[in-house]
PATORFI-727234 format. One record per residue (C-alpha): x, y negated, z; residue in one letter. Coordinates in steps of 0.02 Angstrom, whole numbers, padded with zeros to 5 digits, always signed. Each point is the difference from the previous one (the first is absolute). Layout:
# PATORFI-727234
XYZA;...
END
This chain:
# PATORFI-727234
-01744+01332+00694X;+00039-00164-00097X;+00166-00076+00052X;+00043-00195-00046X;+00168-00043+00028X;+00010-00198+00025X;+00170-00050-00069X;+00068-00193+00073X;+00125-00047-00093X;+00052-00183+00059X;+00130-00095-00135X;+00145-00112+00086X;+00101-00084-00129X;+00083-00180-00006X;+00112-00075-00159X;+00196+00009+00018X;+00019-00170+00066X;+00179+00016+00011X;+00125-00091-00060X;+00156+00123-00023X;+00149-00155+00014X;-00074-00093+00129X;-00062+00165+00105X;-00136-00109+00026X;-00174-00002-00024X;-00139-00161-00044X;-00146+00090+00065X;-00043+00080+00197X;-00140+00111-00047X;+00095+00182+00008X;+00057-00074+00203X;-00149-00059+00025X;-00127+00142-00063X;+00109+00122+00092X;-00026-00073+00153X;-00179+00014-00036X;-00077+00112-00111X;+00132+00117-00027X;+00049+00037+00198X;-00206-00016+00019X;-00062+00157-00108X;+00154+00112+00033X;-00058-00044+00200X;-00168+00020+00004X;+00036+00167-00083X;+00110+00055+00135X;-00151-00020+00113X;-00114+00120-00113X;+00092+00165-00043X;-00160+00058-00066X;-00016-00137-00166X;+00113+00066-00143X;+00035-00149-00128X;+00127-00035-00155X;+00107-00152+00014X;+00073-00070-00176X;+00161-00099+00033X;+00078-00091-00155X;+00181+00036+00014X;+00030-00192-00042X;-00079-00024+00190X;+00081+00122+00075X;+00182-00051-00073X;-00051-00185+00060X;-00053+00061+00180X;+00175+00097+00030X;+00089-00163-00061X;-00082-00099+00135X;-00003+00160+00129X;+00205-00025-00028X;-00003-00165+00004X;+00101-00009-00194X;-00142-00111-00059X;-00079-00179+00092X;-00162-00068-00064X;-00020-00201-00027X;-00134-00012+00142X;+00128+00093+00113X;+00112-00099-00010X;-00128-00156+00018X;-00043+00103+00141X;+00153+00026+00071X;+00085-00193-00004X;-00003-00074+00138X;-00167-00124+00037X;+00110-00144+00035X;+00112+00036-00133X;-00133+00000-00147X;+00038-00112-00162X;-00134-00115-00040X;-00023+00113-00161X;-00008+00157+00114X;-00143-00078+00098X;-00094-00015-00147X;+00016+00163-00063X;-00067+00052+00182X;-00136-00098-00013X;-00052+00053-00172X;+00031+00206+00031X;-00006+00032+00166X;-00177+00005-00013X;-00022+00154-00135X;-00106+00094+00104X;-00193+00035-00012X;-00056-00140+00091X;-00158+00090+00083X;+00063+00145+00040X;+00204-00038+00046X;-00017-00191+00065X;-00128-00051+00057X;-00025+00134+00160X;+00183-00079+00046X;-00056-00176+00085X;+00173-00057+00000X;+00030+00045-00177X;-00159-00061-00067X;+00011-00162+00079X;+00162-00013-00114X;-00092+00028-00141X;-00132-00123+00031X;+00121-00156+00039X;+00090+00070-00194X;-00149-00016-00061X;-00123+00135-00111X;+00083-00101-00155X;+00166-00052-00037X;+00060-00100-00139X;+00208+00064-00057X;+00017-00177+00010X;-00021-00037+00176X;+00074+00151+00062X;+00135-00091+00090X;-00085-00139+00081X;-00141+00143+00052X;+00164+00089+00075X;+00081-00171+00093X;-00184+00002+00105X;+00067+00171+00063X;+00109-00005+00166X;+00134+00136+00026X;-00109+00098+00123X;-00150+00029-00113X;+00132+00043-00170X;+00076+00132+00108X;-00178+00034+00077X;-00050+00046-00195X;+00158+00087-00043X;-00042+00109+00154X;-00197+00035-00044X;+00019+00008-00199X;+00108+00173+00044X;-00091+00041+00168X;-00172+00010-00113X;+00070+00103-00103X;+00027+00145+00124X;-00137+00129-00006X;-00102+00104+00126X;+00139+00148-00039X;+00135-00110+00059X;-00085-00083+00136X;-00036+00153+00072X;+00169+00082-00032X;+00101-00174+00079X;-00097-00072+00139X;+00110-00149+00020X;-00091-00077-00158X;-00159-00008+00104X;+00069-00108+00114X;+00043-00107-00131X;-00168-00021-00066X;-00056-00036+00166X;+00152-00130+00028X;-00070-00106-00129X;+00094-00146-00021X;+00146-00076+00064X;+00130+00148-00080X;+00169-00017+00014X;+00149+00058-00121X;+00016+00143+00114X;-00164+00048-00037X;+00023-00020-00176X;+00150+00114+00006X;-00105+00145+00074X;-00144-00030-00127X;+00105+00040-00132X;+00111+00141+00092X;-00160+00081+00045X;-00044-00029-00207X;+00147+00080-00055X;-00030+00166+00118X;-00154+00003-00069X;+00042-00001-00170X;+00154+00118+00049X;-00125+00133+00077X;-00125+00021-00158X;+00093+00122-00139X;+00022+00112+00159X;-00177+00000+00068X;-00070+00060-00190X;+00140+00114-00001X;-00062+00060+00171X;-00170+00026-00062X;+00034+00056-00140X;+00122+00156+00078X;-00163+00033+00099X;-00108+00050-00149X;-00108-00163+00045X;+00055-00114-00141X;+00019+00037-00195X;+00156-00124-00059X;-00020-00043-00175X;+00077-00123-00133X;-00011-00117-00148X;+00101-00073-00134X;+00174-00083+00120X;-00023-00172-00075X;-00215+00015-00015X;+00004-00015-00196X;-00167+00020-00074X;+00074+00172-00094X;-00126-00010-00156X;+00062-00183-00062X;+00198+00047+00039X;-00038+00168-00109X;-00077-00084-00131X;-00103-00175+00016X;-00085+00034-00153X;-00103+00093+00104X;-00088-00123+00064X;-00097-00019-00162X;-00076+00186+00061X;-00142-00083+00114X;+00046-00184-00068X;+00028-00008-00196X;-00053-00212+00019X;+00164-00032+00129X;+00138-00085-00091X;+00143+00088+00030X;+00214-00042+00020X;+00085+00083-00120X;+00017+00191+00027X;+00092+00030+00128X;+00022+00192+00025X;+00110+00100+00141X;-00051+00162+00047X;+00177+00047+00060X;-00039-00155+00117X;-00157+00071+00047X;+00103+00168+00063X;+00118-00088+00093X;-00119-00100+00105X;-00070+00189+00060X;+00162+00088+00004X;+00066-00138+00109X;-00158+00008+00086X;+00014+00191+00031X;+00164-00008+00069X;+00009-00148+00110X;-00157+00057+00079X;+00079+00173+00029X;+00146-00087+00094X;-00108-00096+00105X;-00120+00122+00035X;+00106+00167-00003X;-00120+00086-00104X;-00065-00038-00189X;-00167-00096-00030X;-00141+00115-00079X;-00101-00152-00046X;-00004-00148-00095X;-00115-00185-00003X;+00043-00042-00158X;+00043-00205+00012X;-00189-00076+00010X;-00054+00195-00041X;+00038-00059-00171X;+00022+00150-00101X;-00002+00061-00199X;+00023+00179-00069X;+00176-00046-00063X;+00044-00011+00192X;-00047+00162+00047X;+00131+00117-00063X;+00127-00082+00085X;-00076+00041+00155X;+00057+00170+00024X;+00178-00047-00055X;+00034-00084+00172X;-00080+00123+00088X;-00184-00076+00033X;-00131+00094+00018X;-00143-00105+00009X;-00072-00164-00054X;-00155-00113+00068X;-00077-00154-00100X;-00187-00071+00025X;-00165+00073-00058X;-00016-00119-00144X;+00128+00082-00090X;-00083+00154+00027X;-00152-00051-00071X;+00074-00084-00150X;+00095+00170-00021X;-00140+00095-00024X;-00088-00119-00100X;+00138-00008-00130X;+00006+00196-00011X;-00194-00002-00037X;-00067+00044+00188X;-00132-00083+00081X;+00064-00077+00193X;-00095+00060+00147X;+00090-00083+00140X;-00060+00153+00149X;+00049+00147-00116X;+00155-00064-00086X;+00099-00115+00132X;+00003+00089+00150X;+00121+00147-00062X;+00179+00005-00070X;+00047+00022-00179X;+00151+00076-00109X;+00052-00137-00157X;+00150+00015-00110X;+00062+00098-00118X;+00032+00181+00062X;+00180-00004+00016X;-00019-00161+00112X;-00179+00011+00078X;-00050-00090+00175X;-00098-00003+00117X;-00108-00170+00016X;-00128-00054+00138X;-00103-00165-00025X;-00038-00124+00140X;-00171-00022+00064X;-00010-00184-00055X;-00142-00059+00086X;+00043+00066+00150X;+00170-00030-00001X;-00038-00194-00043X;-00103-00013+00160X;+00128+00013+00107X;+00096-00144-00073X;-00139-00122-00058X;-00141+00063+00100X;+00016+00059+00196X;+00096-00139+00058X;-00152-00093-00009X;-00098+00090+00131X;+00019+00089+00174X;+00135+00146-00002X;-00137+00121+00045X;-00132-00048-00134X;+00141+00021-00107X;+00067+00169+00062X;-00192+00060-00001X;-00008-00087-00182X;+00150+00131-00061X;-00074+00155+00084X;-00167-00052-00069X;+00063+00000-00195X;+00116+00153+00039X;-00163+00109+00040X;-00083-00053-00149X;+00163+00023-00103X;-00008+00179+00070X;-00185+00026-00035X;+00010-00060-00172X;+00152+00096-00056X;-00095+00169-00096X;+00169+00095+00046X;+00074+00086+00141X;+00159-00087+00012X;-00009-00182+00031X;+00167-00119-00019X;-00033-00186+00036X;+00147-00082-00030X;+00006-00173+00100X;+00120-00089-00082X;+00051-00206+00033X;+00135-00124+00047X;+00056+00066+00196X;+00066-00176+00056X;-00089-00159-00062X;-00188+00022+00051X;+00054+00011+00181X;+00050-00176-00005X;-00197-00031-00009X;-00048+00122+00129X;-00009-00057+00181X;+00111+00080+00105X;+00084+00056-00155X;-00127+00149-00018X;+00052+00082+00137X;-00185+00038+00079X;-00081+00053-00174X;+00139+00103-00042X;+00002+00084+00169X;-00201+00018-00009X;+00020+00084-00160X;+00143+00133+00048X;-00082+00036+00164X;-00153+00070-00109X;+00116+00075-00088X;+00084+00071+00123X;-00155+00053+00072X;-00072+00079-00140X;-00136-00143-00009X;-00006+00040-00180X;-00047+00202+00018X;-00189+00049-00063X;-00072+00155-00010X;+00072+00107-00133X;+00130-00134-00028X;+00205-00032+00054X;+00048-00166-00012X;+00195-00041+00039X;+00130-00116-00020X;+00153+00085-00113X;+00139-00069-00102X;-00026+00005-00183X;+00134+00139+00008X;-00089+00101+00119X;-00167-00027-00094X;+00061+00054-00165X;+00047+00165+00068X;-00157+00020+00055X;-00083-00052-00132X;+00113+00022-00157X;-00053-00084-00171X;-00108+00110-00119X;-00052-00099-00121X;+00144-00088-00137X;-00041-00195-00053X;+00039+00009-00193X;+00019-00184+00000X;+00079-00137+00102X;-00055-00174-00013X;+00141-00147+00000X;-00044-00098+00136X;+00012-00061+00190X;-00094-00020+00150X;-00070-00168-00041X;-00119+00005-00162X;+00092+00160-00059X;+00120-00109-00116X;+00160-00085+00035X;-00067-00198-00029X;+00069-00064+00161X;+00193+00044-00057X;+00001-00050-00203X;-00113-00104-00107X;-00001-00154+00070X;+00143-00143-00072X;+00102+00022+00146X;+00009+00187+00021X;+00052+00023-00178X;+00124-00145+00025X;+00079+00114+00152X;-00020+00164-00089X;+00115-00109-00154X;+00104-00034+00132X;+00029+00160+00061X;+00017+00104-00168X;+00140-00145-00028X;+00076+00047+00136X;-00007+00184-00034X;+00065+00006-00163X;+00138-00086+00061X;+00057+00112+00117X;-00034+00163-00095X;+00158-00115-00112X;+00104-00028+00155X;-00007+00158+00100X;+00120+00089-00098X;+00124-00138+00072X;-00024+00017+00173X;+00043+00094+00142X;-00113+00148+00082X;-00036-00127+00148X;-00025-00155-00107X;-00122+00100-00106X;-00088+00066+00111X;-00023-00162+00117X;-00077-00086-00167X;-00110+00131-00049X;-00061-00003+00173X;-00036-00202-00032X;-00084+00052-00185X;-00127+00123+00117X;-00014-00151+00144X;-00059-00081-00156X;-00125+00115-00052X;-00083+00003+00142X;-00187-00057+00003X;-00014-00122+00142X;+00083-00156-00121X;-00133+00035-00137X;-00140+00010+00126X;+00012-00179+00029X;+00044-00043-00200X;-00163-00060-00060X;-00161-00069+00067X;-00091+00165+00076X;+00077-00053+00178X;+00087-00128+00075X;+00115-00025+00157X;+00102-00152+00080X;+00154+00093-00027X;-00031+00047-00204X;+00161-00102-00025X;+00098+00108+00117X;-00041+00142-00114X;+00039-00061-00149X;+00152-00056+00051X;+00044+00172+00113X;-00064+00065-00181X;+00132-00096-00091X;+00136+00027+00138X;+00003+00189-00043X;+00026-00021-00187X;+00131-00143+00013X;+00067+00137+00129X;+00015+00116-00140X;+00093-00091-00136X;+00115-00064+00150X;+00052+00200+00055X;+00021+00019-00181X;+00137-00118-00030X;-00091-00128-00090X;-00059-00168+00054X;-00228-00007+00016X;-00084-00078-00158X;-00063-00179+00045X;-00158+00056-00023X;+00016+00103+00157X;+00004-00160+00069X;-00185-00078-00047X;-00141+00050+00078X;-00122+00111-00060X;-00161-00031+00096X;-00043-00191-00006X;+00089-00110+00108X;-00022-00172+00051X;+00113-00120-00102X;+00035-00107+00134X;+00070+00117+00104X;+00099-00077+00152X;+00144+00116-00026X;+00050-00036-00176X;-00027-00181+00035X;+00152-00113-00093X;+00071-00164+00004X;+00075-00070-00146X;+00154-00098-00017X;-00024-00176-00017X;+00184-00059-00031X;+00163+00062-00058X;+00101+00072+00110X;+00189-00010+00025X;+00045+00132+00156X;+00171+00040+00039X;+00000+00190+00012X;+00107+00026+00173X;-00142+00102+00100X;-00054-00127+00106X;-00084-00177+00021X;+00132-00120-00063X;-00140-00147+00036X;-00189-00010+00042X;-00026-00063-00203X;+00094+00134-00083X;-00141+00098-00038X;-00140-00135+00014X;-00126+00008-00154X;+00030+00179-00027X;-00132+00126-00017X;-00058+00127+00140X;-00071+00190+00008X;-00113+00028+00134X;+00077+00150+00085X;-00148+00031+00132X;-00121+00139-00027X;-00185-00098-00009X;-00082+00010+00185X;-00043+00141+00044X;+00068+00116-00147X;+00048+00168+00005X;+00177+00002-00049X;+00121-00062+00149X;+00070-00139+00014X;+00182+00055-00017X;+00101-00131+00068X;+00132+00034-00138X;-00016-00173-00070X;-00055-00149+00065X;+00000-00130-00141X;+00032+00019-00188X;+00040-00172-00099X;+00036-00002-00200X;+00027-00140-00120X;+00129-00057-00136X;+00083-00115-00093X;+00035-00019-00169X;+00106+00144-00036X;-00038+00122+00172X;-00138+00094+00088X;+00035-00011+00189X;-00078+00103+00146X;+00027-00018+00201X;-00048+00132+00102X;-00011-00025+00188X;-00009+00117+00133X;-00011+00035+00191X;+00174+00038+00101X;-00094+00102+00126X;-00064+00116-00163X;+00169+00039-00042X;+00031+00191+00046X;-00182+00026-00093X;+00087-00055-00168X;+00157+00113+00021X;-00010+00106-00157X;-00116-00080-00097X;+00012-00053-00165X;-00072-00166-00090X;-00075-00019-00190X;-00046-00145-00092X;-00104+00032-00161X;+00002-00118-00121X;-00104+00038-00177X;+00004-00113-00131X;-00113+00065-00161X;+00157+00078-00069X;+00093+00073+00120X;+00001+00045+00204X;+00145-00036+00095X;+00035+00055+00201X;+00106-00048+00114X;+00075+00106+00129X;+00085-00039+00182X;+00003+00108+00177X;-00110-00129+00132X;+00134+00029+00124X;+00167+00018-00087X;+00130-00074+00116X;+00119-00077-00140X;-00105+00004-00138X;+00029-00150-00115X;-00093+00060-00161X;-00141+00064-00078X;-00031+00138-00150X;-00076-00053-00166X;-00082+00140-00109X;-00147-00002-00140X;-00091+00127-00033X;-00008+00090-00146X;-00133+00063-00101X;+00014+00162+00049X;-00033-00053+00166X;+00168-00020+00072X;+00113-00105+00061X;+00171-00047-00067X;+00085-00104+00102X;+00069-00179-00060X;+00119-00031+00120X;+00030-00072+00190X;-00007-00206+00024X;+00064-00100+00124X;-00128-00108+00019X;-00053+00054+00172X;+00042-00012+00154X;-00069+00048+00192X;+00034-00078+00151X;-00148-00058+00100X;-00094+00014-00163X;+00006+00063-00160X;+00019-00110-00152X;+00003+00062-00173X;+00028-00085-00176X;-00072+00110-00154X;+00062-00100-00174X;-00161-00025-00123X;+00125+00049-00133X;+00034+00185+00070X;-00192+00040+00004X;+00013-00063-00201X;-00163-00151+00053X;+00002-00159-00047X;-00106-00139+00034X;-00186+00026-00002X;+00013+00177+00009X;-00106+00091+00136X;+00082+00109+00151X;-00072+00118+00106X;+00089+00015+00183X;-00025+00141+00126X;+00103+00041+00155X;+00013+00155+00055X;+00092+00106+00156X;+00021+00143-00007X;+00042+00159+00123X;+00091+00137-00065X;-00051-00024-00157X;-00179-00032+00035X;-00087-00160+00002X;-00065-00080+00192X;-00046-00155-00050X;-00032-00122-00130X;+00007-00196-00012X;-00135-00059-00099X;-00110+00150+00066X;-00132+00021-00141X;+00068-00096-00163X;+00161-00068-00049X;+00051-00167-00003X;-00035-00073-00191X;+00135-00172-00018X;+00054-00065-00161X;+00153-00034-00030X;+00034-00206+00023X;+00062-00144-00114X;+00077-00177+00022X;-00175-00072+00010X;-00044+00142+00150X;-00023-00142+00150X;-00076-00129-00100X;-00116+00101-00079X;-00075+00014+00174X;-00033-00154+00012X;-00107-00023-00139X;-00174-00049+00014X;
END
């Protein structure tokens, strides 16, 4: 009798949004895709015993969902959630108005009246620009209204089933109170609190297959060696070499054993990061403990091609395969691309039972095709984005299609057909035949374009080699903990997710959030390790725009002549100086601290003076916390050094740094003080500048050692240093 063994194996994996110092993340989609598609396929399974399936869980998610499950980490759009209507900043409004409506529109707003109705008076369109006078049109019932939908329409069938009070939510409408808002997100958190259990559950059963990737989702061929790339892609331009197999064994390791804790048993399997795979990768498999591997079809067929065999799709993909050498061979499956593809691009477009027939229908011919006896499809694809386009959330087609399953809708004469996990398949149907060659490649055009070649992933892969190198220098110097912490940044850093978005293949409304969670991890790094981030941590690497509302400056137009005795001697003290904008732009995805509410600079002849305001109320936030100034000149960089709270303190620390990196301190000065404000003095003669020389300024804070903000945001401030003629020279036509 022929047996075919359909393997699911459904890939949940978001980026390591968070920020480690601020336990704090920019980004909801881990909260908000649990309460969705990650409660909705571990629930629908529970209701069909029958349907065996694989689930792939990148460790970085799961870390991220016990953070929130515990409440040790807040996203930004909780806490927008969470304010108080009434008590929303004008900025705050804005940043509602922009985000709160990151849902697929046809599918997750519009069946809402209540909540599409506040879409249409935002408008389809909105210009950054307007964001705040869109927001003023909004009255305190419909911003708490959308606070209350933009999480309510996140919840999926799963949850709705498993907590009825969210259906009488929905059905309330409009008109939500704060109380309501409250039990939105309690009912959230349970949800999210209730999801590493129910795989666990299933998994305990025999039902599920648990299985892993790299912890940090590092596309494993370009961190072993991105020379590699040139494999399927010799005309790439490439960064230069950048080449850490140890790295590469880490990620898994780590992998292996956090998934073990989690899970209470070891993973068998692996998705390799974008099923990106290369023969160098496959030895370390067995090291950790794997025992299998999966990666698509087209890296199959370029396999055999490049060993000198001809591809015959039926005969050759439908079966598992040994590759390696033979003291570290695996076991590899390939996905079923075309298939697998049309459940993410394809059925959402029709009626859930056309579609359910549609899968049956290929699985058949799949079955009638194969010349063998022993038939694995492997169904392989992302398990929690393409519901967003399903109605419903895919809860009828995926239902159709495990009844038949469950039913045996797939059984023809002569023929078993059966759900397994990729586990239980391989036991039944073992690999027989060895692939002598691997191809270097991923899922997507079997090469690894989408992560290096383009002028902005080879900037970040600079960056990140930088960065490495450095702290293979420092780690002899540090403590077990502090080590470890950094390398863990270094992997963050490695993950794939930032270079994704590098580039031009795809584009998103939050690429600058990336790059700059990109750039957070590495500055993160060099922090741990007891030195202070390169400035070019600092710049962008994707294109921004130069214009940018948050690094927008104001100059100083006169000399200034301050008496430094921490607070507002008289309203013209600091009149003429210059001023850092210390608001994020509308709608950005860093928060809006609080921790400072104005920064003024200027100078006089022989001085550079700064004035940093800040809110009373804020005051227990800035305990600890520990304030920077950067200056650089083109010969040297200076800091200066004070604790934001400080009861007492009447002084700041002056160091340079040297060029080893750094930094020897000069020496306290007095010319400081902090009352109601803080006003500093900084001689030009101390940072060795004289007139017409150029200064760059930064401000930074910093939390135990690791930076939470920054004042500009993007760049530096660039002044020169001024002369007698300095006012009249602005005069001049």
């Amino acid at each position: 009798m022929k047996k075919a063994r359909v393997c699911f194996v459904w890939h949940m994996h978001q980026p390591y949004y968070t920020d480690p110092v601020s336990a704090s993340a920019s980004m909801p989609w881990v909260r908000l895709h649990a309460t969705k598609a990650y409660f909705d396929m571990a629930f629908l399974l529970e209701r069909f015993p029958g349907v065996n399936a694989t689930f792939n869980f990148t460790p970085s998610l799961l870390l991220q969902l016990q953070e929130i499950g515990t409440g040790k980490v807040r996203d930004l759009f909780f806490e927008h959630t969470q304010r108080p209507a009434e008590e929303l900043r004008p900025e705050e409004k804005a940043f509602l108005i922009r985000h709160f409506f990151s849902a697929n529109w046809a599918t997750m707003v519009r069946p809402h009246p209540r909540y599409h109705e506040l879409l249409v008076k935002r408008g389809l369109e909105t210009d950054e620009t307007h964001l705040e006078r869109i927001a003023r049109q909004f009255s305190t019932q419909e911003l708490l209204d959308l606070q209350v939908w933009f999480n309510l329409a996140w919840f999926g069938y799963g949850s709705l089933h498993r907590f009825p009070r969210l259906a009488a939510l929905r059905d309330k409408n409009r008109g939500f109170t704060e109380a309501d808002k409250q039990e939105v997100l309690a009912l959230q958190l349970a949800a999210v609190q209730q999801i590493i259990p129910m795989y666990r559950a299933l998994a305990e059963r025999g039902q599920v297959e648990l299985t892993t990737t790299p912890f940090y989702h590092p596309i494993l061929p370009l961190v072993i060696d991105t020379d590699s790339t040139q494999r399927a892609r010799p005309d790439l331009p490439l960064p230069a070499r950048f080449r850490a197999p140890e790295d590469a064994e880490a990620q898994l390791r780590l992998a292996v054993e956090f998934h073990t804790a989690t899970f209470g048993r070891p993973p068998a399997g692996l998705w390799p990061s974008e099923g990106s795979v290369c023969p160098e990768l496959i030895p370390l498999l067995p090291r950790v403990g794997l025992k299998w591997l999966a990666t698509d079809e087209g890296n199959l067929a370029r396999s055999l091609h490049g060993s000198g065999q001809h591809w015959h799709r039926p005969a050759d993909l439908y079966r598992a395969y040994r590759t390696g050498p033979p003291d570290g061979e695996m076991t590899i499956v390939f996905r079923d691309r075309d298939l697998s593809d049309a459940f993410g691009f394809i059925y959402h477009k029709t009626t859930p039972d056309v579609a359910a027939e549609d899968v049956l229908r290929r699985l058949r011919q799949v079955v009638r095709d194969v010349p063998h006896e022993n038939v694995l499809i492997p169904i392989i694809l992302d398990g929690e984005n393409p519901w967003e386009h399903y109605h419903e959330g895919g809860e009828q087609f995926l239902s159709a299609l495990y009844t038949a399953f469950e039913r045996q809708g797939l059984h023809e004469a002569g023929v078993e057909t059966e759900t397994a996990t990729v586990s239980e398949a391989l036991a039944l149907m073992p690999p027989s035949t060895h692939l002598p060659s691997l191809h270097s490649g991923s899922w997507i055009n079997q090469d690894f374009k989408i992560w290096i070649g383009h002028e902005e992933d080879n900037r970040g892969w600079n960056l990140l080699s930088h960065t490495r190198s450095h702290l293979i220098e420092r780690t002899p110097a540090l403590s077990s903990e502090r080590a470890t912490a950094a390398w863990h940044e270094l992997y963050a850093a490695e993950g794939s997710d930032w270079f994704w978005w590098y580039g031009d293949d795809f584009d998103t409304a939050y690429k600058e959030e990336f790059d700059r969670l990109f750039r957070t991890h590495l500055r993160n790094v060099w922090t741990l390790a007891g030195t202070t981030p390169p400035d070019m941590l600092n710049q962008p690497v994707c294109g921004v725009r130069t214009d940018s509302a948050a690094d927008r400056l104001t100059y100083p137009v006169s000399f200034l002549h301050p008496v430094l005795d921490g607070q507002v001697t008289d309203f013209f003290e600091w009149r003429g100086a210059g001023t850092i904008n210390t608001r994020p732009p509308l709608g950005a995805m860093w928060k809006a601290d609080g921790l400072l509410t104005e920064i003024f600079f200027g100078w006089d002849l022989d001085q550079l003076f700064l004035r940093l305001d800040s809110e009373e109320a804020e005051r227990a936030r800035r305990e600890g916390l520990q304030v920077e100034v950067h200056l650089q000149s083109q010969a040297h960089a200076f800091r200066l050094t004070w604790p934001m709270n400080g009861a007492g303190t009447e002084e700041y620390l002056l160091a340079r740094r040297a060029p080893e990196g750094t930094w020897q301190e000069i020496g306290p000065s007095r010319l400081f003080c902090r009352k109601t404000i803080t006003e500093l003095a900084i001689p030009f003669k101390e940072l060795g500048v004289e007139t017409g020389h150029a200064l760059r300024m930064s401000l930074v804070i910093l939390e135990q050692g690791l930076e939470i903000a920054r004042y500009p945001h993007q760049h530096p401030a660039e002044v020169t240093v001024p002369g007698p003629d300095f006012e009249s020279a602005l005069w001049r036509v």
